[in-house]
DRENNUVEX-779128 format. One record per residue (C-alpha): residue in three letters; x, y, z. Coordinates in steps of 0.1 Angstrom, whole numbers, padded with zeros to 4 digits, always signed. Layout:
N
alaXYZ/...
//
This chain:
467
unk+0312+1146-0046/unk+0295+1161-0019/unk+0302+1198-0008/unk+0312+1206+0028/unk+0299+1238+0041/unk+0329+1260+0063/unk+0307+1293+0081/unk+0335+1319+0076/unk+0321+1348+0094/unk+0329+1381+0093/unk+0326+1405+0124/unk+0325+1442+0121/unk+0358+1456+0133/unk+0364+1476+0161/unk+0382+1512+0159/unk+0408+1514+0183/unk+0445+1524+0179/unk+0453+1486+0184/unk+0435+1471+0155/unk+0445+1498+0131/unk+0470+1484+0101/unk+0494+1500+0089/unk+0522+1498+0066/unk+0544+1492+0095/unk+0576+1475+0095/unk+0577+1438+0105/unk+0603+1414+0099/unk+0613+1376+0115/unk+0633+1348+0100/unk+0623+1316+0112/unk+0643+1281+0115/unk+0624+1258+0090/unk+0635+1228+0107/unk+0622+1239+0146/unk+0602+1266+0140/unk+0625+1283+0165/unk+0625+1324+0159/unk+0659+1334+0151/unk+0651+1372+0152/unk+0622+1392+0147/unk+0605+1427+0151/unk+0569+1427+0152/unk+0562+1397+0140/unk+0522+1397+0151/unk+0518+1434+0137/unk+0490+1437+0114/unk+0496+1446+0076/unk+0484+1443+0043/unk+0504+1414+0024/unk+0501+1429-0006/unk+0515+1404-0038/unk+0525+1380-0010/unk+0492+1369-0009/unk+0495+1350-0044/unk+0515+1326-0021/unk+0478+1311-0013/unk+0465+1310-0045/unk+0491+1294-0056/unk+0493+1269-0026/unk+0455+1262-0030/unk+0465+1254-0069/unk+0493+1230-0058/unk+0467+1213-0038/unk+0438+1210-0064/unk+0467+1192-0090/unk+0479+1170-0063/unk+0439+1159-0056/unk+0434+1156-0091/unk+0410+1186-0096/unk+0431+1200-0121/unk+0462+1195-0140/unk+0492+1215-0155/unk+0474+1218-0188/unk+0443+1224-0178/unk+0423+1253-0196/unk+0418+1284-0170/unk+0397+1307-0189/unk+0397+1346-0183/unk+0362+1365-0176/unk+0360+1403-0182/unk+0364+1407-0142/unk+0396+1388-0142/unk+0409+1405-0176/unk+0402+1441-0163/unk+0426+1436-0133/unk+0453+1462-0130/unk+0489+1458-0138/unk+0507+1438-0130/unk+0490+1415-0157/unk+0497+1391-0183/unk+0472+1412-0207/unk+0451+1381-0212/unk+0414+1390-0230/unk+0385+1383-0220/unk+0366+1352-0232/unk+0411+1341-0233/unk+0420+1313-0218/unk+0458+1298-0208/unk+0471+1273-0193/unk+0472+1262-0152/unk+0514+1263-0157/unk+0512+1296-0176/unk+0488+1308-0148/unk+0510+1304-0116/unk+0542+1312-0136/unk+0524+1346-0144/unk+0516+1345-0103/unk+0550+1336-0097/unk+0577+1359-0122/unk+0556+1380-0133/unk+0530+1383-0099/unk+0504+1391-0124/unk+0468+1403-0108/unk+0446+1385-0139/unk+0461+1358-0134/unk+0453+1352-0095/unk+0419+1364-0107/unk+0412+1337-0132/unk+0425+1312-0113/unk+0404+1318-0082/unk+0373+1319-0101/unk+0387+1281-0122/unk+0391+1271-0083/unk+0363+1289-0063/unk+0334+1300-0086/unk+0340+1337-0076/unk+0370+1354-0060/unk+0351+1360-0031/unk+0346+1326-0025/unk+0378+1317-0031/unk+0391+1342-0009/unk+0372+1324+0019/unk+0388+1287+0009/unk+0419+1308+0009/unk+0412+1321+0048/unk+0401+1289+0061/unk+0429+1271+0041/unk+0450+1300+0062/unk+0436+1283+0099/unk+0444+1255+0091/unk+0479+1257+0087/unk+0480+1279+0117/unk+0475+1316+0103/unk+0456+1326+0131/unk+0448+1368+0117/unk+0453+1364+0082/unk+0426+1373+0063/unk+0420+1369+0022/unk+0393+1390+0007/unk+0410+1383-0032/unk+0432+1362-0050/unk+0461+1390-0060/unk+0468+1409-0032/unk+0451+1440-0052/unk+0445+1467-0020/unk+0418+1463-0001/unk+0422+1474+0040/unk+0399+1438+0046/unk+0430+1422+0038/unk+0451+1416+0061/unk+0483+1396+0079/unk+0514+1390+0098/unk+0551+1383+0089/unk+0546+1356+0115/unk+0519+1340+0094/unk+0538+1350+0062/unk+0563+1326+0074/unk+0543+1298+0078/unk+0528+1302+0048/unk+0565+1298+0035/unk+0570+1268+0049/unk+0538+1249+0040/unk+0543+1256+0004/unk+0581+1237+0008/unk+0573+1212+0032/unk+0537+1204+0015/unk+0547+1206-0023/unk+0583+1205-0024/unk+0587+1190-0058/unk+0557+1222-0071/unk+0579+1245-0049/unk+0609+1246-0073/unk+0591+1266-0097/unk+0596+1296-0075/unk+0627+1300-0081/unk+0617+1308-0120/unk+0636+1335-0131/unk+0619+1340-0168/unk+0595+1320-0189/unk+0582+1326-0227/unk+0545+1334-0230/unk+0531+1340-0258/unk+0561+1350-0282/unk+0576+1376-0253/unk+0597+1368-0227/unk+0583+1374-0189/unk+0611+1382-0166/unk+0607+1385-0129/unk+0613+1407-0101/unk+0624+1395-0069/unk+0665+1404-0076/unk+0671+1392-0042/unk+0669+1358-0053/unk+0689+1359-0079/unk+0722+1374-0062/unk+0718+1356-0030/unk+0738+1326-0027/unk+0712+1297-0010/unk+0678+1317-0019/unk+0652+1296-0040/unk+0622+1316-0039/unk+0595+1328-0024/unk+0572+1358-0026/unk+0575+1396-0036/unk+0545+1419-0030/unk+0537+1458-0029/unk+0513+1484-0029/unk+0509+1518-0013/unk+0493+1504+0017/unk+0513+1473+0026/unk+0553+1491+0015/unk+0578+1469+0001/unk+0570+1430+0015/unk+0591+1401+0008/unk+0593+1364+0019/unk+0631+1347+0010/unk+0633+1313+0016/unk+0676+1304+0020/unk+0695+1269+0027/unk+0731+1268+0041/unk+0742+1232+0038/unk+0717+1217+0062/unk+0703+1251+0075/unk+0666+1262+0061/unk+0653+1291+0072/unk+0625+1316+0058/unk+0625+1354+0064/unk+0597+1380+0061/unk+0604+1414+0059/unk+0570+1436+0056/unk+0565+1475+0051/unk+0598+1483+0036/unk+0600+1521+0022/unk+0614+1505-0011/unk+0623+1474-0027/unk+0660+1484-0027/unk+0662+1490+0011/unk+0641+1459+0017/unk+0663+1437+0002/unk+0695+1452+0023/unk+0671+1447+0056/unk+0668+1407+0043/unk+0703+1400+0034/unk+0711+1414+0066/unk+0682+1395+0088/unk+0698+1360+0070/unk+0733+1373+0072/unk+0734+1376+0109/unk+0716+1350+0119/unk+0716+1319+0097/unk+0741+1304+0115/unk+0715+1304+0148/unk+0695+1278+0127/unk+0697+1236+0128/unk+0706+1214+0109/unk+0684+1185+0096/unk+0666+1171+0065/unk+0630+1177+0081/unk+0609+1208+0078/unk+0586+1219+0105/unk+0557+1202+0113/unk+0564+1178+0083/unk+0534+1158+0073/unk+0537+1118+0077/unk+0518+1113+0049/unk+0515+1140+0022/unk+0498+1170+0016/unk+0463+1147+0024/unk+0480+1141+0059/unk+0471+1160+0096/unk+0501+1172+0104/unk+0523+1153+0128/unk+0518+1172+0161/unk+0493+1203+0156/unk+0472+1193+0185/unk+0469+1232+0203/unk+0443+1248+0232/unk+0421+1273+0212/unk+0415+1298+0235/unk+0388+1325+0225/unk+0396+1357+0246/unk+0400+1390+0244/unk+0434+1388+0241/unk+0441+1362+0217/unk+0411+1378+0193/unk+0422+1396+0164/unk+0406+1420+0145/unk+0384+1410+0109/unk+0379+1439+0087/unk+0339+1440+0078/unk+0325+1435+0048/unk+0318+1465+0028/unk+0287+1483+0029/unk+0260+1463+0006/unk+0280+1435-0002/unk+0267+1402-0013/unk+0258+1380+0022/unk+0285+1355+0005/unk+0311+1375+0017/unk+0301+1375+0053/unk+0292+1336+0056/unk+0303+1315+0025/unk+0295+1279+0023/unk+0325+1259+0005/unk+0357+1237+0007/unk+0352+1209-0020/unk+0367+1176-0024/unk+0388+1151+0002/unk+0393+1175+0030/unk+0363+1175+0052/unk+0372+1203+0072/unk+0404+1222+0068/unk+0415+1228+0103/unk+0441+1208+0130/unk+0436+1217+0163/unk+0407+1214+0190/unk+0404+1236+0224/unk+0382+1238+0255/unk+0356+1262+0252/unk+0351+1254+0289/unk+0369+1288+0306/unk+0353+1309+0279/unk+0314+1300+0280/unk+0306+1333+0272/unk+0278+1335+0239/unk+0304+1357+0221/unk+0327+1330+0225/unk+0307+1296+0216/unk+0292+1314+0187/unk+0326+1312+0166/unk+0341+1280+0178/unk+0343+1258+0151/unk+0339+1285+0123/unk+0377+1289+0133/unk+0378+1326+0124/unk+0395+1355+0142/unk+0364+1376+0155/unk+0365+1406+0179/unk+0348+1405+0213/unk+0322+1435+0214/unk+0323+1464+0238/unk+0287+1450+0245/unk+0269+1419+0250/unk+0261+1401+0220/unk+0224+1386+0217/unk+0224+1355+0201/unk+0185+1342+0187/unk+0187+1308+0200/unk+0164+1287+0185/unk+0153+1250+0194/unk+0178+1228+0178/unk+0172+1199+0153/unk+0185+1166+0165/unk+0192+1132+0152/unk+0194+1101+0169/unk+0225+1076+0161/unk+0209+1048+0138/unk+0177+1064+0126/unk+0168+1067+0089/unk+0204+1056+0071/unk+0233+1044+0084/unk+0246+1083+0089/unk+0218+1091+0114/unk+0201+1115+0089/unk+0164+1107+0095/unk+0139+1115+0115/unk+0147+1150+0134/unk+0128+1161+0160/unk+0132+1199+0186/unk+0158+1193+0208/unk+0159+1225+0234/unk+0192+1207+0257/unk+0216+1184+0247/unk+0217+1150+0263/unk+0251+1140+0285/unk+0278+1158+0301/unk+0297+1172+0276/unk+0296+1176+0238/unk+0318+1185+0205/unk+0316+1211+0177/unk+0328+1202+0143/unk+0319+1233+0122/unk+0294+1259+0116/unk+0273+1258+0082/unk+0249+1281+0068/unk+0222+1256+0069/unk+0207+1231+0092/unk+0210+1208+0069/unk+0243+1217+0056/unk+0251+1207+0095/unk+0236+1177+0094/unk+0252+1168+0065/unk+0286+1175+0081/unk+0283+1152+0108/unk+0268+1125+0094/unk+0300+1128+0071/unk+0323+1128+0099/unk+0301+1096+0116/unk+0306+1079+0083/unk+0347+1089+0083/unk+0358+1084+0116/unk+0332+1058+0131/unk+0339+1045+0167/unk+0319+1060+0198/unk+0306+1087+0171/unk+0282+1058+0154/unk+0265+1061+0186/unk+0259+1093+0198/unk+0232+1117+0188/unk+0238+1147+0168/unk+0225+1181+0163/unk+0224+1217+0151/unk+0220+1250+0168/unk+0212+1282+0154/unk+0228+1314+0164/unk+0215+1347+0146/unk+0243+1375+0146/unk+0243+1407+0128/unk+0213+1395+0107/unk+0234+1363+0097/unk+0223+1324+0108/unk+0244+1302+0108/unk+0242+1265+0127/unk+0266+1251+0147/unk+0277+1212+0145/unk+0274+1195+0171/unk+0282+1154+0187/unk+0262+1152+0223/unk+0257+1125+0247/unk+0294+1123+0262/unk+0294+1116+0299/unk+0331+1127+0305/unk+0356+1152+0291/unk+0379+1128+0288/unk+0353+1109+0263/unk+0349+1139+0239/unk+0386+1143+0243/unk+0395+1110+0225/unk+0364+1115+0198/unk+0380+1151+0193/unk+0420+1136+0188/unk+0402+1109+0165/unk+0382+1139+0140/unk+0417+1160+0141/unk+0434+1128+0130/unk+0408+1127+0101/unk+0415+1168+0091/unk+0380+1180+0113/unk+0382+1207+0136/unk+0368+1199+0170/unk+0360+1219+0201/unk+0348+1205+0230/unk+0322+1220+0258/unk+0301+1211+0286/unk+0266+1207+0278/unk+0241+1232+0291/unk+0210+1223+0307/
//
């Protein structure tokens, strides 16, 4: 099966007094069935998410048993990195090896950090890498400043979220795996010859509660995500930076207490999927609008770390590119801006222009070579037509090429007959190549091909053509 390449890159942050995170406290209950907030207090804030982030992990382990990638007894062996993770832990050794069930009830009751380890390497390879299929998994449900950097939640200040997006998280896991879901409400489970019981006492004195998350560390505080139902009512709450797990729980029961009763009724969860977890959602279709206001800060990558960790190449399998929206890059032409479209990652815009090393693009023409357009490339300085569409960035012109020609194969139509090509943009000693469909003569035109590539799970952004 071929491997699609996601460019996930990482800008260095910018110290100000608004990008800072802190272990601040956050909290928002949301209606599951509208997506209507019922009450919140900085719910955009930035913090560190702690345990929550196992949520992910386990969401992105969901997903690889429902594509067939894995299944509840496969083996998930432990290496020496993912045995020497601090406690919480299930004490595996290295060379070990358990169970996927065992693994994400570890995750779940006992929010072990091996665990989440050995899983993301079963899943990604590395934990870095899977920490970038966790971030762009993260956009495309709409978790627009989350960032992953592990697979446990371990502390690292890269790391970062929002109770807003903590919430959504929440409700993906219910709405996208609902029969998988019920195992968060585990209280205890044998491993081994010991019982493993769990933590989060919350759930099991609160009438309605089935699940989800618990999380701490010094940097994040006390964090919690509690996902209740009151006859018809669903709702998910997030409190974040609590000064202890005692006084966090009080602040939840309160947040559900007094305001449950806001919430609708109804059988349907937000933005339920028509078709499965394999499914674009039923009505995702936003603006993406790259500015200074909507940009969020992404923590850099620490000094000598491996390149993967600024631009990683990955997402495997059925889902070409993980994403649901397109915007108009039209009102933001900017380099700065263009540059991340497509790579679909928060970025910050620097105090000072931004040179980007343009180089002449490599293009193919509809019908040449195969049937996907992938032969004979030539320079290409200007795109042809009026407007054009981005579909993703890649760390290779030829991992670009190979998206589109993937998306010409999937989605077909006016695509077959437009010419494709790449760009590369050179940032902070990075390249990476943007994907690119030219040779629309109206907006409206790369408007339709754009709603067509959502409907098939591709990002999209459309632009005028320069030149």
């Amino acid at each position: 099966m071929n491997k699609l390449l996601i460019a996930l890159t990482f800008f260095v942050a910018i110290a100000s007094s608004s990008t800072s995170v802190l272990a601040g406290s956050a909290q928002l209950l949301l209606d599951a069935r509208t997506g209507e907030i019922l009450a919140s207090e900085n719910p955009d804030a930035l913090n560190h998410p702690a345990s929550l982030t196992k949520m992910m992990t386990i969401y992105l382990t969901f997903d690889a048993i429902r594509r067939g990638k894995l299944s509840w007894d496969s083996p998930v062996p432990f290496s020496k990195y993912a045995a020497s993770r601090p406690p919480t832990k299930l004490r595996v050794k290295p060379g070990d090896e358990i169970t996927v069930k065992e693994a994400v009830l570890g995750m779940i009751v006992q929010s072990a950090n091996d665990a989440a380890a050995a899983m993301a390497e079963k899943l990604g390879g590395t934990e870095e890498r899977f920490a970038a299929m966790m971030t762009a998994k993260a956009r495309s449900l709409g978790m627009s400043k989350t960032v992953f950097v592990n697979a446990s939640g371990l502390p690292d200040d890269r790391q970062i979220t929002t109770a807003r997006d903590m919430s959504t998280l929440g409700i993906a896991l219910m709405r996208d795996f609902p029969k998988e879901y019920g195992l968060f409400a585990t209280k205890s489970f044998a491993f081994r010859g010991r019982t493993i019981n769990g933590h989060n006492n919350l759930m099991y004195r609160y009438k309605g509660m089935d699940g989800i998350k618990t999380g701490y560390t010094n940097a994040s505080g006390y964090n919690l995500v509690s996902a209740v139902s009151d006859g018809d009512r669903r709702v998910v709450g997030v409190v974040m930076g609590g000064r202890s797990a005692a006084s966090r729980d009080r602040l939840m029961e309160k947040l559900i207490a007094a305001n449950i009763r806001k919430a609708s009724g109804g059988s349907q969860l937000l933005a339920s999927r028509s078709g499965g977890s394999g499914s674009a959602p039923a009505a995702t279709v936003e603006v993406a609008r790259l500015d200074s206001q909507a940009s969020v800060p992404v923590p850099a990558p620490r000094a000598g770390q491996d390149a993967v960790a600024a631009v990683i190449g990955m997402a495997n399998g059925a889902t070409p590119v993980p994403a649901s929206r397109y915007g108009s890059a039209y009102a933001e032409s900017t380099e700065v801006a263009s540059a991340a479209l497509a790579s679909d990652v928060p970025m910050i815009t620097p105090k000072a222009p931004v040179s980007a090393s343009m180089v002449p693009t490599t293009k193919s023409k509809a019908g040449s070579g195969n049937a996907a357009g992938q032969g004979q490339t030539q320079a290409q300085t200007k795109p042809l037509g009026k407007w054009q569409i981005q579909i993703a960035a890649a760390t290779s012109a030829e991992a670009a090429m190979d998206l589109l020609s993937d998306a010409r194969t999937k989605v077909g139509g006016v695509l077959t007959t437009l010419d494709t090509y790449t760009e590369a943009v050179t940032r902070n000693g990075t390249t990476f190549y943007r994907a690119r469909f030219t040779g629309f003569e109206s907006k409206d035109e790369a408007r339709t091909a754009c709603e067509k590539l959502v409907k098939n799970r591709y990002d999209c952004v459309l632009m005028p053509a320069r030149g």
